[in-house]
C-alpha positions as CSV (number, residue, x, y, z in Angstrom):
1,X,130.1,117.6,114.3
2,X,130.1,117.1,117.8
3,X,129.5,113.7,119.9
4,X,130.7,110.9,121.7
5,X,133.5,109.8,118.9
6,X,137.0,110.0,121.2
7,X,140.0,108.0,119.5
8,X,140.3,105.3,116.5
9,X,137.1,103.5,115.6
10,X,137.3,100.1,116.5
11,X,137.5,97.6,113.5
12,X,134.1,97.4,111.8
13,X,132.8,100.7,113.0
14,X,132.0,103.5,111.6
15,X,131.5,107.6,112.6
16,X,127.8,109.0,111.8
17,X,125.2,111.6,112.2
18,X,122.3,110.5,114.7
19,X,119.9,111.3,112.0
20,X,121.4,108.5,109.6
21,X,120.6,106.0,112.1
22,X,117.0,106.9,113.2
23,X,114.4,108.9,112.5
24,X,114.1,111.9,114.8
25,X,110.3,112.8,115.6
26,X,108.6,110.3,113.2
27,X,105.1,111.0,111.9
28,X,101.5,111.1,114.2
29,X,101.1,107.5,115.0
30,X,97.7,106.2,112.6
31,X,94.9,104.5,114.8
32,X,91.2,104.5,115.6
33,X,90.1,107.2,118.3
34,X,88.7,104.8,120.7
35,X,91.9,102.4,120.4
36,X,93.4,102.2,124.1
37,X,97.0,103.9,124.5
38,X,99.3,105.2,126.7
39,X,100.1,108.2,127.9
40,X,103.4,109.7,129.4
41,X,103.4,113.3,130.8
42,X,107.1,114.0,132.2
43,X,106.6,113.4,135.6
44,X,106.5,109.6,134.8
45,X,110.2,109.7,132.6
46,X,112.4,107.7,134.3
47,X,116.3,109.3,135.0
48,X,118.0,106.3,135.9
49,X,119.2,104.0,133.5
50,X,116.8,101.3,134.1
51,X,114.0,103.1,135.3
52,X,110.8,102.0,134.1
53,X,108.7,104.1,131.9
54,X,105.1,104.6,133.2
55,X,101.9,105.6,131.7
56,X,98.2,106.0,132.0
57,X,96.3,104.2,130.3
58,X,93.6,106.9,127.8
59,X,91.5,105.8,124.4
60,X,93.8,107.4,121.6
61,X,91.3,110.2,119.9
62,X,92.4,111.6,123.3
63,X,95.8,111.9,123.1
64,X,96.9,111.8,119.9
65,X,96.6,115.7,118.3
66,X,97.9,117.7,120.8
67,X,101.0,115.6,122.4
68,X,104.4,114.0,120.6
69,X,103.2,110.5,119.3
70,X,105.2,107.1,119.8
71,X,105.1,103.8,119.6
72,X,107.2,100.8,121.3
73,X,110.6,100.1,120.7
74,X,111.0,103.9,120.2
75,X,113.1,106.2,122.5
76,X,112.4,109.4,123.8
77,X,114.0,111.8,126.0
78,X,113.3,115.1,127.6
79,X,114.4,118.2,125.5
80,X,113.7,121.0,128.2
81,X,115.4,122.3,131.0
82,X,115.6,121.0,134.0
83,X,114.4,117.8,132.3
84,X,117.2,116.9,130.0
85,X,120.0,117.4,132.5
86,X,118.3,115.3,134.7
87,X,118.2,112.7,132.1
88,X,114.7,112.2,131.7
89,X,114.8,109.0,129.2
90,X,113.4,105.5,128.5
91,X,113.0,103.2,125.8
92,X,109.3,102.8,125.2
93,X,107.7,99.8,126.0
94,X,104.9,97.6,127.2
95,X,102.4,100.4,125.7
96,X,98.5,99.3,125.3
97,X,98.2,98.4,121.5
98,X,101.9,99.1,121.0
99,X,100.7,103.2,121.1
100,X,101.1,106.1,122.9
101,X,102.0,109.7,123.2
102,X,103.0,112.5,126.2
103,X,104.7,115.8,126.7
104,X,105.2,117.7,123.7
105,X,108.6,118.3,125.1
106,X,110.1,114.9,124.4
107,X,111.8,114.3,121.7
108,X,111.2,110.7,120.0
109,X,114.0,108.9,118.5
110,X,113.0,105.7,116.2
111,X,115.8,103.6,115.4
112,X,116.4,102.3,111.6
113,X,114.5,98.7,112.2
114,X,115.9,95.9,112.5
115,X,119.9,97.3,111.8
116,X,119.8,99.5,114.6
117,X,119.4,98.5,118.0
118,X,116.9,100.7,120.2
119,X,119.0,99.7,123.4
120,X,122.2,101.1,121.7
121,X,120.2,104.3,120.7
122,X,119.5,104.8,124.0
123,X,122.0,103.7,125.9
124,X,124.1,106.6,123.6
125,X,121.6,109.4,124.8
126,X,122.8,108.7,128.1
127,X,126.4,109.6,127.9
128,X,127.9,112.3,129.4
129,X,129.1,114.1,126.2
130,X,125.2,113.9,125.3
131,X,124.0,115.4,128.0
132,X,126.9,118.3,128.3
133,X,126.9,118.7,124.9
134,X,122.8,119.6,124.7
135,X,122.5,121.5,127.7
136,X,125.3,123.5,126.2
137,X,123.7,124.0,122.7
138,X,120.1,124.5,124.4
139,X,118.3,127.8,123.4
140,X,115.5,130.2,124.5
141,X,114.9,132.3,127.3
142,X,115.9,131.4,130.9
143,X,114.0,128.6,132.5
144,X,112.8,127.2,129.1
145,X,115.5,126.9,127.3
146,X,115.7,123.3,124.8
147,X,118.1,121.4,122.9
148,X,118.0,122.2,119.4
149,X,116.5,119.8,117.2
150,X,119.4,120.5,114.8
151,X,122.1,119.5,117.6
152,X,120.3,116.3,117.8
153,X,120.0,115.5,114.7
154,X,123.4,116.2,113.9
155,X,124.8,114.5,117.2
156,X,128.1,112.2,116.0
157,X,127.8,108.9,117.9
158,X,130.1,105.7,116.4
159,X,128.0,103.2,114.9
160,X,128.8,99.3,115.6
161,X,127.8,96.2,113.6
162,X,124.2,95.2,114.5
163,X,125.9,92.0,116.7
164,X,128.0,93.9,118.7
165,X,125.5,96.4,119.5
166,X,122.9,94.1,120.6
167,X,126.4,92.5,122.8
168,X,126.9,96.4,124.3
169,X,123.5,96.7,125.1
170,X,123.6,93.3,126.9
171,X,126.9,93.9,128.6
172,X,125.6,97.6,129.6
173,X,122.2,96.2,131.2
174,X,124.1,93.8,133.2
175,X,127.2,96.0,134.2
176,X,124.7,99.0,134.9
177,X,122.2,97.0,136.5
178,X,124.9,96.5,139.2
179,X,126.1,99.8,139.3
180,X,122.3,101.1,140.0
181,X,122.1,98.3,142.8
182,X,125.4,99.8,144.6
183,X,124.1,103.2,144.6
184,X,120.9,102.5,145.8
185,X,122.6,100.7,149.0
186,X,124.5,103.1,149.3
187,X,122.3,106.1,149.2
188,X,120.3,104.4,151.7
189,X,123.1,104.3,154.2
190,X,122.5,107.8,155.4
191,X,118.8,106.8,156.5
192,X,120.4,103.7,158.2
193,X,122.8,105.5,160.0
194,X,120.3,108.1,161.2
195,X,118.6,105.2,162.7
196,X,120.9,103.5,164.3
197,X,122.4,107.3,165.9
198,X,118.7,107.4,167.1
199,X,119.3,104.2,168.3
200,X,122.4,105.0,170.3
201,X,121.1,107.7,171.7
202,X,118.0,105.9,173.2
203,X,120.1,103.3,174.5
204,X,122.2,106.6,176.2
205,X,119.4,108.5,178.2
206,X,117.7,105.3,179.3
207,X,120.7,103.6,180.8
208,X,121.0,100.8,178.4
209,X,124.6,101.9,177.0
210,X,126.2,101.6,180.2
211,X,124.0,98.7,182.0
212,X,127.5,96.5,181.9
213,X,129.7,99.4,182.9
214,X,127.3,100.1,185.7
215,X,127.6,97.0,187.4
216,X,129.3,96.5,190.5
217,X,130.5,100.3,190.4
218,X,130.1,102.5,193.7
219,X,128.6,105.7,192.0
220,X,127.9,109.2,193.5
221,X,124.2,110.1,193.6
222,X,122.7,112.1,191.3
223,X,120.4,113.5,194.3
224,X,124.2,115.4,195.0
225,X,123.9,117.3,191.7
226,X,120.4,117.6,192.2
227,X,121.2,119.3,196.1
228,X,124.3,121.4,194.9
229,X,122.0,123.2,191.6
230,X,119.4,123.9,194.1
231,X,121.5,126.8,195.9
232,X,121.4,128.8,193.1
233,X,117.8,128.8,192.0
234,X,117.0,132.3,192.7
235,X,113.3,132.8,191.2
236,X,110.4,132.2,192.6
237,X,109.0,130.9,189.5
238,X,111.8,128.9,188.6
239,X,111.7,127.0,192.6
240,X,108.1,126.4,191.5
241,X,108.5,125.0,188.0
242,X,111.4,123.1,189.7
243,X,109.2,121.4,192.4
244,X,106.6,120.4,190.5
245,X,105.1,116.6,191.1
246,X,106.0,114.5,188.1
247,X,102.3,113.3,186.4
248,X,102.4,109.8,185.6
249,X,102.6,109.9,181.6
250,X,105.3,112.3,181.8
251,X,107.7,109.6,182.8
252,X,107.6,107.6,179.6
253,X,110.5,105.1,180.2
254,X,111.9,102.7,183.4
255,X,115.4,104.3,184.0
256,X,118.1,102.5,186.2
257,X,117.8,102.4,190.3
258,X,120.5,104.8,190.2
259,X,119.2,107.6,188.1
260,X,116.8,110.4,189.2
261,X,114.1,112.0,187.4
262,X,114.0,115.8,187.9
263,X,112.6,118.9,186.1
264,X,115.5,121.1,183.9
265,X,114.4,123.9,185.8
266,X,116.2,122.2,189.0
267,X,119.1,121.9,187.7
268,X,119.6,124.5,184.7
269,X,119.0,128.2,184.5
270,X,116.8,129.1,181.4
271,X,116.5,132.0,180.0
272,X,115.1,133.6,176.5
273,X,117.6,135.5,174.3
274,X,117.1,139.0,172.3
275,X,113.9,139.6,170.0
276,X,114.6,141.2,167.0
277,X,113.8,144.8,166.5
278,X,113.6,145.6,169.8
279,X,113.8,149.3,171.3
280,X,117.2,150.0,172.7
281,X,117.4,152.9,175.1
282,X,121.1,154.5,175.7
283,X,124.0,152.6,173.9
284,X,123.9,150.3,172.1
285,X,126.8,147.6,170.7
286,X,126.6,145.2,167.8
287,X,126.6,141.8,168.8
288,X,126.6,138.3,166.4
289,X,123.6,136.1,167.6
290,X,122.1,132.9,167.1
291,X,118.7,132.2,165.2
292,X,116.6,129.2,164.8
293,X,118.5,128.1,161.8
294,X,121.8,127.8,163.6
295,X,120.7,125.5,166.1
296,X,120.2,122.3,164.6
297,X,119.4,118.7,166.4
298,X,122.8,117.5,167.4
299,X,124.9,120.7,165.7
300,X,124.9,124.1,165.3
301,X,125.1,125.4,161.7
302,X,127.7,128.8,161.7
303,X,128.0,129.5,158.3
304,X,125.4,132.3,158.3
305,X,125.5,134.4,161.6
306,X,124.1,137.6,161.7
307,X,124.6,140.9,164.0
308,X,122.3,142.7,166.4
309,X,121.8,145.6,168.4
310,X,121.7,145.2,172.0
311,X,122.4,147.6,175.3
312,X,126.0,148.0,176.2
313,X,124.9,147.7,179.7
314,X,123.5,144.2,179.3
315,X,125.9,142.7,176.4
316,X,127.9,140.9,178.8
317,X,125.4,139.2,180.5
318,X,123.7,138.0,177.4
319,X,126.5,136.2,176.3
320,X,126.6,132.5,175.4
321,X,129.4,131.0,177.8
322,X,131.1,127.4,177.0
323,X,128.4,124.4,177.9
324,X,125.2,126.3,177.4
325,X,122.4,124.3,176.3
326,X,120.2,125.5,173.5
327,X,116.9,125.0,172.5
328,X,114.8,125.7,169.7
329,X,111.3,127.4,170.5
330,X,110.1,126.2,167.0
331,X,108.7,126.5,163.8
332,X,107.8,123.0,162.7
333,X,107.7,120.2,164.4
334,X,111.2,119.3,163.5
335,X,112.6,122.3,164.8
336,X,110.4,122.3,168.2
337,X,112.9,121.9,170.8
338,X,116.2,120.7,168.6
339,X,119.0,121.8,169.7
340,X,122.8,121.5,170.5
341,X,126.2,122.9,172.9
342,X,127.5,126.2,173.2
343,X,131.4,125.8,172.7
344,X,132.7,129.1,172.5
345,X,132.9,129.0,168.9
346,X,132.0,132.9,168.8
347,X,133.7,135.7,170.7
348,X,130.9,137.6,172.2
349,X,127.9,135.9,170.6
350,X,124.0,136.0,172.2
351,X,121.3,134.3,170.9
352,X,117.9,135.6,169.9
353,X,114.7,135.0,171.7
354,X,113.4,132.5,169.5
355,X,116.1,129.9,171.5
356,X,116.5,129.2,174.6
357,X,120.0,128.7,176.3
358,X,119.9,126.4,179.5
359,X,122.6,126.7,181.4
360,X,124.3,124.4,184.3
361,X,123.8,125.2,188.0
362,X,126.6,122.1,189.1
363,X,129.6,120.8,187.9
364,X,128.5,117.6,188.0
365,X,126.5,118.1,184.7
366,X,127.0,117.0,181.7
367,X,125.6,119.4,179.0
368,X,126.1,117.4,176.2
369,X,124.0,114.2,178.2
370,X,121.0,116.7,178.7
371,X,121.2,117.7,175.3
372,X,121.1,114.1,173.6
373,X,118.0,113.5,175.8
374,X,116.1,116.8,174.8
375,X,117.1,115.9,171.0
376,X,115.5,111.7,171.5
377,X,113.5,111.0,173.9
378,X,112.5,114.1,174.9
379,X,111.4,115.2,171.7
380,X,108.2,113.5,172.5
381,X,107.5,115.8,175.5
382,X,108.1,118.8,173.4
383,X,105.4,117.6,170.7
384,X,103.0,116.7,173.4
385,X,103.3,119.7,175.2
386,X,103.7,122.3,172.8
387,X,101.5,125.2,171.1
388,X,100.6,123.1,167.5
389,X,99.2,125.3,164.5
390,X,98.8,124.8,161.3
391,X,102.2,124.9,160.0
392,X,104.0,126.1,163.4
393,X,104.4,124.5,166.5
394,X,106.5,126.2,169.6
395,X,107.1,125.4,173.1
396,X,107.5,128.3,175.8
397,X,109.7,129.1,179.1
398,X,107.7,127.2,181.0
399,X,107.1,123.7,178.7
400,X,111.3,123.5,178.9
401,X,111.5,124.3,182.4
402,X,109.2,121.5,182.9
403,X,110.7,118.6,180.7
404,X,111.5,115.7,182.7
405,X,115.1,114.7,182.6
406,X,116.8,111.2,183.6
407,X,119.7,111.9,185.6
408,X,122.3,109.7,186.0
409,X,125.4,109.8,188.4
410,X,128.2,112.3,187.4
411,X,130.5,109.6,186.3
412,X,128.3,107.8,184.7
413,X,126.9,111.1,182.4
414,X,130.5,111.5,181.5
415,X,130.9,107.5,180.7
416,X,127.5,107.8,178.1
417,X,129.1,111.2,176.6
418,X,132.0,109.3,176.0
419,X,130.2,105.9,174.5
420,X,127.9,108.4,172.6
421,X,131.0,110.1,170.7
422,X,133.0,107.0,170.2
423,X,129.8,105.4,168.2
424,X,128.9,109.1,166.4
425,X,132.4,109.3,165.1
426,X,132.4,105.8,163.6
427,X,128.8,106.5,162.1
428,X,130.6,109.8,160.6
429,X,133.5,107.7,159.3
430,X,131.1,105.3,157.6
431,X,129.0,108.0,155.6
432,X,132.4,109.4,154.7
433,X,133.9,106.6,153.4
434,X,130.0,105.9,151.6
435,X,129.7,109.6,150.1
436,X,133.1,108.8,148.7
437,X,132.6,105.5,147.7
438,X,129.1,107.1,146.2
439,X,130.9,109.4,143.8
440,X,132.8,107.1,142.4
441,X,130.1,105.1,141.7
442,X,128.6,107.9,140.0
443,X,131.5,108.4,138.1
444,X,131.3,104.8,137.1
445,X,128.3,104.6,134.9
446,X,129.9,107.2,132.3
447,X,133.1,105.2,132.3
448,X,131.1,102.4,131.5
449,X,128.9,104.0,128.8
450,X,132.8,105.7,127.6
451,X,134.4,102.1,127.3
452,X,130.9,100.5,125.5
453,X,131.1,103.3,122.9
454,X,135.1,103.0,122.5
455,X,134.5,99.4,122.4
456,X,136.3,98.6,124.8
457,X,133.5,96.4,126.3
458,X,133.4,94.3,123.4
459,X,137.0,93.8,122.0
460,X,137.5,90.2,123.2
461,X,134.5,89.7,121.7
462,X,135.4,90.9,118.4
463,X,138.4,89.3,118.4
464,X,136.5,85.6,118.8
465,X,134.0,86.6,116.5
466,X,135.7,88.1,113.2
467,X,132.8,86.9,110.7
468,X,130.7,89.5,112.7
469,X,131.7,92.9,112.3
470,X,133.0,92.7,109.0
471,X,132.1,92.7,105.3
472,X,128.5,92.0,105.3
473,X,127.9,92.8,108.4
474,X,130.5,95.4,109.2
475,X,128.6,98.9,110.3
476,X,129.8,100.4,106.7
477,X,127.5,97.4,104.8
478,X,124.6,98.2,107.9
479,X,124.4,102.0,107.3
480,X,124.1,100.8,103.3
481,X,121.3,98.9,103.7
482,X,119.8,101.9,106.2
483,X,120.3,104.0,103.0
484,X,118.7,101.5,100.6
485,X,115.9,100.8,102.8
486,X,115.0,105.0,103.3
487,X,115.1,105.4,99.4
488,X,112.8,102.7,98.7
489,X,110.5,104.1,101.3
490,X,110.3,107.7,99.6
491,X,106.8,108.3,97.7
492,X,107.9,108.7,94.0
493,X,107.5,111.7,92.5
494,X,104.3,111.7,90.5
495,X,105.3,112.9,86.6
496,X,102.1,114.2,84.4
497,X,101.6,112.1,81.1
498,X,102.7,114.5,77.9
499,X,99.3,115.6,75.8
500,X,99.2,114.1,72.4
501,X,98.3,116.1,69.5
């Protein structure tokens, strides 16, 4: 019989079947039909350990035929895939008249009243040898597969004096209680340092991050970047684009004395990449290439790279070279102009025409400084500016060639790139040291439910309170009584008085 029995029994405590401590699926629940009750479909099962069960409330002639029946103080749990490994459980509580029923694929445990403590009957359903232990004895096809009501049934779980378990349950609401609080502050770090990378990067493009730096400093002008990219603007279209007045709610921000507005067109050379499927005439090579999903907002994702055709004669010049700027054209809104830096990561890679690359036309660019600002600030522009569907939104040549850049002096773009890293890399050391401090607080909860049913939570307390957990009120004397009790119960057999002659 398998369960969560691992070692000795402590003093006091003995091994049974799950079924000899409560009764598994207990009889339709006896009330009038218009009586007000509660009812739990499994969306509203709580995983965590102290998540709250919810209900609606319904009149019981609703409810009460076709759905598992329960009542308060009784636990249930989810017996169907994905369900049960997600640990869809609660103790029942708080129901209107005490009543209730819900998904027909709960399973409804009710503990042997008043020797067996619903907390301790629950708190057992949540160990990890439960859990593994049912999903691996579950049956039926893929997709509905279910624990066996025979494995539950059968389940071995140690049984403690009716004290001690109502001192486990105590010790585990507290202990757990804190466990739940850690992981939730941590699982929120992520969001916070999202925020406060947002944050930074704000700060960056608007001159804020290096308003102490700047002071006093004899900077070049960005108007010499602006004067050197000029020279190799060679479309007409692009001079155009380039030249273009700014409008006045196009320059959402103040930026510093120093800095220069200017179109990306004026001082990058944008260009679309391949379209898929295209018709190649002559030769052809195979190329890798970058799609939308590779070009993330701050990153570029190059587990998954895929080959194209292309022309040998115009391979070369599609390439990606080191400090290209890409730019998502779409998709939703979160995608619209995302993108990231080229670093040579690929030999010979091009990207498709569903992102753009921008590329330098000084040295006195920084790529990654235009990228933060087209992945903050400049988001804005792009969701203003772009083609909005339903679902889809995308910007073209001309919406990036327009977005309004802040430029700052040469030194000072490669001051903010610097700033920028130095505060990403502590963020990233932070969520490290919180996704690892996270699994072990993961981990923790099953020690803790390990040590309560080993009894390790509870053996100073056994050894103050001796009179407890033995004779009378040892767990042998409890299960007894529990045996007693169900015999009594049992509707005597009716016997049929002998005819007389």
């Amino acid at each position: 019989m398998a369960g969560v029995i691992d070692g000795v029994l402590p003093e006091g405590w003995v091994e049974v079947a799950l079924k000899d401590i409560v009764t598994v699926n207990p009889k339709k629940n006896e009330a009038e039909p218009e009586q007000n009750s509660g009812f739990v479909p499994m969306a509203l099962a709580p995983t965590s350990f102290h998540g709250e069960l919810e209900f609606e409330e319904k009149p019981w002639g609703e409810i009460k035929k076709s759905y598992t029946n329960f009542k308060d103080d009784d636990v249930i749990f989810a017996k169907v895939t994905p369900c049960f490994e997600n640990g869809k459980a609660a103790v029942v509580r708080n129901l209107p008249n005490g009543i209730g029923a819900g998904s027909s694929e709960f399973y409804v445990l009710r503990p042997d009243a008043p020797y067996i403590s619903e907390k301790y009957i629950f708190s057992l359903i949540k160990t990890h040898q439960f859990a593994q232990e049912g999903a691996e004895n579950m049956t039926g096809a893929v997709g509905l597969r279910r624990v066996p009501r025979g494995f539950v049934e059968n389940f071995s779980v140690p049984l403690a004096p009716l004290a001690e378990q109502e001192v486990i349950a105590e010790k585990l609401d507290n202990l757990l209680a804190q466990v739940e609080s850690t992981k939730a502050r941590l699982e929120r770090l992520p969001e916070i340092l999202k925020r406060f990378r947002q944050s930074v990067l704000a700060a960056a493009v608007s001159g804020k991050l290096t308003e102490e730096w700047r002071e006093g400093k004899e900077l070049s002008s960005p108007l010499e970047i602006i004067s050197d990219s000029a020279a190799f603007i060679t479309t007409k279209k692009a001079k155009e684009l380039a030249e273009k007045p700014f409008l006045d709610d196009e320059l959402t921000f103040l930026i510093p004395e120093s800095w220069h507005w200017v179109r990306l067109s004026k001082i990058t050379e944008i260009v679309s990449g391949v379209a898929k499927g295209s018709k190649n005439k002559g030769d052809t090579v195979l190329r890798p290439y970058l799609r939308v999903a590779n070009v993330q907002r701050g990153f570029l994702d190059l587990e998954e790279i895929k080959d194209i055709d292309v022309p040998e004669s115009k391979a070369e010049a599609l390439e990606l070279k080191n400090g290209d700027i890409l730019f998502n054209e779409g998709g939703d809104l979160d995608k619209l102009g995302r993108g990231w830096i080229w670093e040579n990561q690929i030999p010979n890679c091009i990207h498709q025409n569903h992102v753009f690359r921008a590329r330098c036309l000084s040295e006195g660019l920084e790529p990654k400084f235009i990228s933060y600002y087209g992945n903050s600030e400049g988001k804005e522009y792009f969701i203003r500016n772009g083609t909005q569907s339903v679902n889809l939104a995308s910007i073209n040549k001309t919406t990036l060639s327009l977005l309004p850049v802040p430029l700052p002096p040469a030194e000072e773009q490669t001051e903010i790139v610097r700033r920028v890293e130095e505060l990403f890399a502590y963020a990233d050391t932070i969520q490290e040291q919180a996704d690892a401090a996270l699994q072990r607080v993961n981990s923790l909860t099953q020690s803790i439910l390990a040590k309560a049913f080993r009894g390790e939570l509870t053996a100073d307390w056994r050894a103050a309170n001796p009179e407890l957990i033995s004779g009378e009120n040892s767990a042998e004397a409890l299960l007894e009584k529990i045996k007693a009790e169900r015999a009594a119960q049992k509707p005597k057999k009716k016997t049929r008085a002998k005819k007389t002659a």
